[in-house]
C-alpha positions in Angstrom: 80.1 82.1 83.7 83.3 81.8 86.0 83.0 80.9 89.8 85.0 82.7 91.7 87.0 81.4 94.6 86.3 83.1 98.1 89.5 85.0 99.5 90.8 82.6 102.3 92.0 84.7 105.1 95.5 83.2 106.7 93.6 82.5 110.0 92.4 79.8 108.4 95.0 78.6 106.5 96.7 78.4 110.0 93.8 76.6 111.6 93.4 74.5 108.3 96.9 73.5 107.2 98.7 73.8 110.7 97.1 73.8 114.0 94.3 70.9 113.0 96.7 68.5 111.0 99.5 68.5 113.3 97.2 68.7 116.8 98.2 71.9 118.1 95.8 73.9 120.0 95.5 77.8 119.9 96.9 78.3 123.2 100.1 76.2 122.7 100.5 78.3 119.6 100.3 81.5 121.5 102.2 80.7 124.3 105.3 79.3 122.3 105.4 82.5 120.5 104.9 84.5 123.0 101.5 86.3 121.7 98.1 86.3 123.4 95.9 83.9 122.7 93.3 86.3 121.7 95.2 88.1 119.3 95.7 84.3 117.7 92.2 83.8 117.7 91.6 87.1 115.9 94.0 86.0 113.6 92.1 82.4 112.8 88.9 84.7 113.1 89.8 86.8 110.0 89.6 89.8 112.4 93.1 90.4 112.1 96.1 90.7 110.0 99.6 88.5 110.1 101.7 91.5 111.0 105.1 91.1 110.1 106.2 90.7 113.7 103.5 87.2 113.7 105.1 86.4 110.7 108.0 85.9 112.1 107.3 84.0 114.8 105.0 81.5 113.0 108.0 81.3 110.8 110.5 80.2 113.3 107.6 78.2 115.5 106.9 76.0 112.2 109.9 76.2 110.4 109.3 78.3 107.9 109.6 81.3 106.4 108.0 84.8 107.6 107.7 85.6 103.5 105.1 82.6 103.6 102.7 84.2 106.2 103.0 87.8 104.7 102.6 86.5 101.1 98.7 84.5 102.3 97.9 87.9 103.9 99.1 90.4 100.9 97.6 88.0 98.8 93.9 87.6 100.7 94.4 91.8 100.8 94.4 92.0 97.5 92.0 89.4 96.6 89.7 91.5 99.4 90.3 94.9 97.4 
């Protein structure tokens, strides 16, 4: 019998991969892309969706792309379906 592999929100791909490794706090985050730091901690939560808009900006902030953040979050939407 296959295991299968949990659907990882983005949130925590963020927290995870980003925030933790490179020692940035939630609130730095939100403040240098100009989003409320609630609405980031929804996002980390799983309680909310990378929006194209956040995207974006975590795109620019980590210098990235915004296809990256919408792909983990189509990708965990499918995986959720």
């Amino acid at each position: 019998m296959k295991k299968l592999i949990k659907p990882v929100h983005p949130g925590k791909i963020l927290l995870k991969e980003f925030l933790e490794p490179m020692g940035i706090n939630q609130n730095k985050l939100a403040k240098n892309i100009n989003v409320p730091m609630e609405h980031i901690e929804k996002i980390i939560k799983g309680k909310c969706t990378v929006t194209e808009d956040i995207a974006s900006q975590l795109g620019l902030f980590f210098g990235m792309s915004a296809s990256f953040w919408l792909g983990l979050q189509k990708d965990y939407e499918l995986d959720t379906a």
